[in-house]
C-alpha positions in Angstrom: 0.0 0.0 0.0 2.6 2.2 0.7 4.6 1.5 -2.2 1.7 2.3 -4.7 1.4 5.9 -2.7 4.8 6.3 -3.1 4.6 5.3 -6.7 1.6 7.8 -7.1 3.4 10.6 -6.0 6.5 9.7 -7.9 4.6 9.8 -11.6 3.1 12.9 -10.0 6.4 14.6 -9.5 7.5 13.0 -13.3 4.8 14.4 -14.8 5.5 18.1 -13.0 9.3 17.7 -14.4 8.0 17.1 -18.1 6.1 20.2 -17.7 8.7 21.8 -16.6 11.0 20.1 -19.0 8.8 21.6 -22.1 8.2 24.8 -20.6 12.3 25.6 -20.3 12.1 23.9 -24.0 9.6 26.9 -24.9 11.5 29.6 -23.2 14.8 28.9 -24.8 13.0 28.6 -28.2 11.4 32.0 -27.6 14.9 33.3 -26.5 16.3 32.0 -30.1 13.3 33.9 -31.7 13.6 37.4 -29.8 17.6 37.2 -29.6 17.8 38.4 -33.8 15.1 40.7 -32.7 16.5 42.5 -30.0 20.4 42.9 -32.2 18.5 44.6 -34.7 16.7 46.9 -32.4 19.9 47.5 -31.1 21.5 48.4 -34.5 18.4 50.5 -35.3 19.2 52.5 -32.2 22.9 52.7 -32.8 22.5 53.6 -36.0 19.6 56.4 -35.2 21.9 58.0 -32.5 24.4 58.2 -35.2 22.1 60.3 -37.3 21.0 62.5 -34.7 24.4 63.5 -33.9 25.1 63.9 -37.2 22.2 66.3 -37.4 23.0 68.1 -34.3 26.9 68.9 -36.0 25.2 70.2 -38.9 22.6 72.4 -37.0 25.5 73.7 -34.7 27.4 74.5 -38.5 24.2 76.1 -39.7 23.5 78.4 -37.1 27.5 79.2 -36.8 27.0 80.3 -40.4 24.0 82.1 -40.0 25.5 84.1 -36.9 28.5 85.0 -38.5 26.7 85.9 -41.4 24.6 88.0 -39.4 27.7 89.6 -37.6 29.4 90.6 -40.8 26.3 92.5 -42.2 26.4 94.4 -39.2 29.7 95.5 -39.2 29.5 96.2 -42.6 26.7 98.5 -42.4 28.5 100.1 -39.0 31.4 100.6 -41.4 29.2 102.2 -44.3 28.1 104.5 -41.2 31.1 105.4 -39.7 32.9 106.0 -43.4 29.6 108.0 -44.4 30.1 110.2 -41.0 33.9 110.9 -41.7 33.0 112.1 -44.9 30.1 114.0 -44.0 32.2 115.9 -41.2 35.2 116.2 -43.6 33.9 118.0 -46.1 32.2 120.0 -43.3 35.4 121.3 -42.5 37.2 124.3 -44.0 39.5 123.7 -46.8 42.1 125.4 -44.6 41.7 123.4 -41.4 41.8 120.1 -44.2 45.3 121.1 -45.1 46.1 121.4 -41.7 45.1 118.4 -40.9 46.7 116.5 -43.7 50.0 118.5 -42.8 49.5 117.0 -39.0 49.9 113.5 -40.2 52.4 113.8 -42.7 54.6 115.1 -39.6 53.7 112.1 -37.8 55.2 109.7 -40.1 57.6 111.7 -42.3 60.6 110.4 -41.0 61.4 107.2 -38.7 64.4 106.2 -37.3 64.7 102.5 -37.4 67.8 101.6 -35.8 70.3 103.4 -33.9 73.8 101.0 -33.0 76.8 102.6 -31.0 80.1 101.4 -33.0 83.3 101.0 -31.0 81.6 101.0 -27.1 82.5 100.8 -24.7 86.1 102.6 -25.5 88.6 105.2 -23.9 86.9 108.6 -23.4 89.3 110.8 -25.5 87.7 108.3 -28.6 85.6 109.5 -31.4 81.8 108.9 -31.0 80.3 106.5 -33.8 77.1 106.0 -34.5 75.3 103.8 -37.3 71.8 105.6 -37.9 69.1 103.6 -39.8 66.0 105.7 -41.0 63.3 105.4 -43.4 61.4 108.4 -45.5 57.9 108.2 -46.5 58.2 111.5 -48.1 60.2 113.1 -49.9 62.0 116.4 -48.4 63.4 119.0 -50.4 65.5 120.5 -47.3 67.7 118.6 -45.1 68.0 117.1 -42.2 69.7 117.9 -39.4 71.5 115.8 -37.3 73.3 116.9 -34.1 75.2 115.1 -31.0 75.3 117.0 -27.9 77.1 115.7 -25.1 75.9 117.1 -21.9 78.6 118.0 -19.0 77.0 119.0 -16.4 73.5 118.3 -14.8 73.3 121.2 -13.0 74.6 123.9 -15.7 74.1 124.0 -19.2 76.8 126.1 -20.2 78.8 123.2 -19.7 77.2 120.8 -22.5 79.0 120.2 -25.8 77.5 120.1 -29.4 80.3 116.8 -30.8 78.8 117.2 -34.2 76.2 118.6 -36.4 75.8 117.3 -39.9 73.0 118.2 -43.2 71.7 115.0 -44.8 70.0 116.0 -47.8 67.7 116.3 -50.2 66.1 113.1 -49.3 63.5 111.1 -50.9 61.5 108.5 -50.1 63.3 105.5 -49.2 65.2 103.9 -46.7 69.1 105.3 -45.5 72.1 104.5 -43.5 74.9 106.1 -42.7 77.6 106.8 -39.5 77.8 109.8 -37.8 81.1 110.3 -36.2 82.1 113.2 -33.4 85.3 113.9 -31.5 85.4 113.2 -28.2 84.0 115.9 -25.6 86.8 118.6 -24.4 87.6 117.4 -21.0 88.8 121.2 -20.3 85.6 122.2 -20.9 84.2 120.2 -18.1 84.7 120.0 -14.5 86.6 116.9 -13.3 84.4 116.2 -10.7 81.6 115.7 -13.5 84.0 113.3 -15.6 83.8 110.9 -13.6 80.5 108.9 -13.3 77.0 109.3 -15.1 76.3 111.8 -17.6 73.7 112.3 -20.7 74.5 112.0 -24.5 71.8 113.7 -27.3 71.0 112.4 -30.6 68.7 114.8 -32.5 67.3 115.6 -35.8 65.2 118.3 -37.3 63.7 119.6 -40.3 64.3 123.4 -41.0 65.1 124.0 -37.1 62.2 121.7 -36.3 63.7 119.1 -33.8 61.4 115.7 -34.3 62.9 113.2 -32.5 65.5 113.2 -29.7 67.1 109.8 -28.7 68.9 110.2 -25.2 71.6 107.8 -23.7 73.4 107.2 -19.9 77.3 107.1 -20.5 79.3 105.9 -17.8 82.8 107.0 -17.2 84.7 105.3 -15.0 88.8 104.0 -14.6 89.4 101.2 -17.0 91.7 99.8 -13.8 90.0 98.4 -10.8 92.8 99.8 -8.3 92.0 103.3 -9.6 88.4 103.1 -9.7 88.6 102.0 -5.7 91.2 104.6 -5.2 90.9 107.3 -7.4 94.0 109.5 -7.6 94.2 113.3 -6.8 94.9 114.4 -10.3 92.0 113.2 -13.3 94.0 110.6 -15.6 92.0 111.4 -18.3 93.8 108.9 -20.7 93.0 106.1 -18.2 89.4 107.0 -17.9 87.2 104.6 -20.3 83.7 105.1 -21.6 80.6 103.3 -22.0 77.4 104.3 -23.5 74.7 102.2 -22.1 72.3 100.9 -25.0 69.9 99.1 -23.2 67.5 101.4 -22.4 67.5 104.7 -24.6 64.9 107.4 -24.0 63.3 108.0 -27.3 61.3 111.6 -27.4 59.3 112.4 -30.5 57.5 115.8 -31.4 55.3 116.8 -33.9 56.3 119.5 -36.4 55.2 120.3 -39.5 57.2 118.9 -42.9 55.7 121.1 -45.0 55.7 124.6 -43.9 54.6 126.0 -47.4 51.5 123.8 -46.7 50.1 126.1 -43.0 51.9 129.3 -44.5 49.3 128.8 -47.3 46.7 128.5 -45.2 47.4 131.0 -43.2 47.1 133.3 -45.7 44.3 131.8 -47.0 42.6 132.8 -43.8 43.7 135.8 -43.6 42.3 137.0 -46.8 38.6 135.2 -45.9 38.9 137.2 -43.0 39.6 140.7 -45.1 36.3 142.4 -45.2 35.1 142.8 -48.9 
């Protein structure tokens, strides 16, 4: 009796392992049938993220191109306004205050100095001065120019600097020049000894019909060329040991605005005068 029971229950317990035997069957055939299925989706998706970040590059382009499109009409018609002003207010302006103007910025670039080199530094003081002057002309000049070298002996008096060398370069047309300007030495008799020795000032100028334009200032140093006599000076100046040294680094460059053309203002002048005359 018991057997059969036993029995019973274990075809009841066969039977639950077929079904469950043919329902794992069914699953992993529906797995087979969905598995293709879900690699496509996944391709569809991969492959529509692809497009929409291609579409998002493009839109970003588009609407790059569009701004800057949109910024470059506007500055053009800012330009057209700002041109149109200028002229409008130009031709506002009296013919005489035109030619003034005109002569204002020809003195501003007339004449540049490109390069300025100190030959033969440092040396003894009782040397020559020589300097290689590089300068470029955007117009042409029918006077000269000018250049001077002023050596400057005392800080305190005047009377004690030292023009080393003037010199007329001229006529000079447009184009660009080179050339060395060489000065004696300053007269050391002309300048206190106490002043010899130390820092002092040396001037490079140039003008246009007495109009000084540009000034180029330098620190010279004059000191012992022996270490024993720069620690112990002696009583009396040894003028022939005493060496020189114009510092380079650091030039002070002054520039001033003068007129190139003083035919052009004179005209004007007159000009003026003669609107001014009553009838």
């Amino acid at each position: 009796m018991r057997k059969m029971k036993q029995d019973e229950g274990l075809d009841i317990i066969g039977e639950g392992l077929e079904t469950l035997k043919n329902m794992a069957s069914d699953m992993n055939e529906e797995l087979d049938r969905q598995v293709p299925l879900m690699d496509e989706i996944e391709t569809k998706a991969d492959r529509a993220n692809a497009d929409l970040k291609n579409t998002n590059v493009r839109l970003k382009e588009t609407v790059l191109q569009l701004r800057s499109s949109r910024n470059f009409c506007i500055d053009i018609v800012l330009l057209c306004i700002i041109l149109g002003i200028a002229a409008y207010l130009y031709k506002a302006l009296p013919p005489s205050f035109r030619r003034s103007a005109t002569a204002a910025a020809i003195a501003m670039s007339a004449v540049n100095i490109t390069s300025v080199a100190v030959l033969d530094n440092p040396t003894a003081f009782l040397n020559p001065f020589q300097f290689e002057i590089s300068y470029e002309c955007l117009i042409p000049l029918e006077d000269d120019l000018e250049w001077k070298l002023v050596y400057v002996g005392s800080a305190e008096d005047e009377s004690y600097d030292q023009m080393l060398e003037s010199v007329l370069v001229g006529p000079v047309n447009v184009g660009t020049y080179r050339f060395v300007l060489q000065a004696d030495p300053p007269d050391p008799s002309k300048i206190r000894e106490e002043d010899i020795i130390g820092v002092t000032v040396l001037l490079l100028t140039c003008s246009y019909m007495g109009q000084e334009f540009i000034r180029v200032g330098y620190y010279v140093n004059n000191d012992y060329d022996d270490e024993q006599l720069r620690e112990e000076p002696p009583a009396k100046l040894l003028i022939d040991r005493v060496q020189r040294n114009v510092l380079t680094d650091k030039p002070r460059v002054t520039k001033f605005t003068i007129n190139f053309h003083p035919e052009t203002s004179t005209g004007a002048g007159q000009e003026q005068q003669q609107q001014q005359q009553p009838p």
